[in-house]
N, C-alpha and C positions, 0 to 999 in steps of 0.2 A: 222660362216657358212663355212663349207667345200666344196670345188668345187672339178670336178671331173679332174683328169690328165689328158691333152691329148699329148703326144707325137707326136713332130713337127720333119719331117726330111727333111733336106737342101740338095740337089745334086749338084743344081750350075743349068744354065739355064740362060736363058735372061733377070728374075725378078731379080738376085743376080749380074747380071753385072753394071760395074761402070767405070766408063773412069780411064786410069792409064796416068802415064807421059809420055811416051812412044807414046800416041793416041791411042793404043791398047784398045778394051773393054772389058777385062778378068771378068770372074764369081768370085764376090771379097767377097761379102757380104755372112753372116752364116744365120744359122734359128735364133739365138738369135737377129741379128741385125733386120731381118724380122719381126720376131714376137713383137719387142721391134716397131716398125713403128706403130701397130695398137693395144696404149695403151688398150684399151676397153676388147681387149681377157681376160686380169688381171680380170675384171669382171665376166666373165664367169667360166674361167679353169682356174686350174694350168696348166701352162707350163711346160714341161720338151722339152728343143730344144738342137737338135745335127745338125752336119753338116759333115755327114760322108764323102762327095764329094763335089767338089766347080769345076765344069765341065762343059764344052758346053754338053749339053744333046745327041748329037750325038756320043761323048767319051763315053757314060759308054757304060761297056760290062755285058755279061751276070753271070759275078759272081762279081758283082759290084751290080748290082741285087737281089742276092741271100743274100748277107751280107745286104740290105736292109730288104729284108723280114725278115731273123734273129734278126734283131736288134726291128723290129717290134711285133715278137713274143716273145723277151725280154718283152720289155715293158708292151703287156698285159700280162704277166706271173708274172710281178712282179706291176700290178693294173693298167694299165694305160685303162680308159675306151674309148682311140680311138685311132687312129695315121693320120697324114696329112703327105703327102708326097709331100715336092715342088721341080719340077725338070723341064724344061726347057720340051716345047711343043712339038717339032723333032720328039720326040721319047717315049711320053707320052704312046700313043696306045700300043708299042711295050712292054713297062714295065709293062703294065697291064697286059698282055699274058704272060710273063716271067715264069718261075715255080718258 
């Protein structure tokens, strides 16, 4: 049985942060580590996971943005029947409106 791709992309945000030595709590984790958390997806889809950014969600700018949607429109251009986009809540709204 064939499942369908869906392209996973990682920005970094508050789900991907992880305590360092330091105390600090930097955006550490990729979309592979994420998606690897919730074996069950392997049942559904193929996964294709990138992590183009690993960023407090208030860092990205607006052509940080743009190479998102590119990378999106890669994906379905070469089959992927969806894409998820995980990136930290801040600035969620604002990335929707982006061009």
């Amino acid at each position: 049985m064939s499942f369908p791709r869906l392209l996973v992309l990682s920005l970094g945000g508050t789900i991907t942060m992880v305590p360092d030595a330091s105390g600090g709590i930097p955006p550490r984790l990729g979309a592979g580590e994420l998606v690897a958390s919730v074996p069950a997806l392997a049942d559904v889809a193929e996964i294709d996971a990138h992590s183009p950014f690993r960023l407090p969600s208030p860092s990205l700018d607006p052509g940080q943005l743009v190479e998102v949607a590119r990378r999106i429109e890669q994906g379905f251009a070469s089959g992927c029947a969806g894409a998820v986009v995980i990136q930290g809540t801040d600035t969620i709204e604002e990335s929707a409106l982006s061009p």
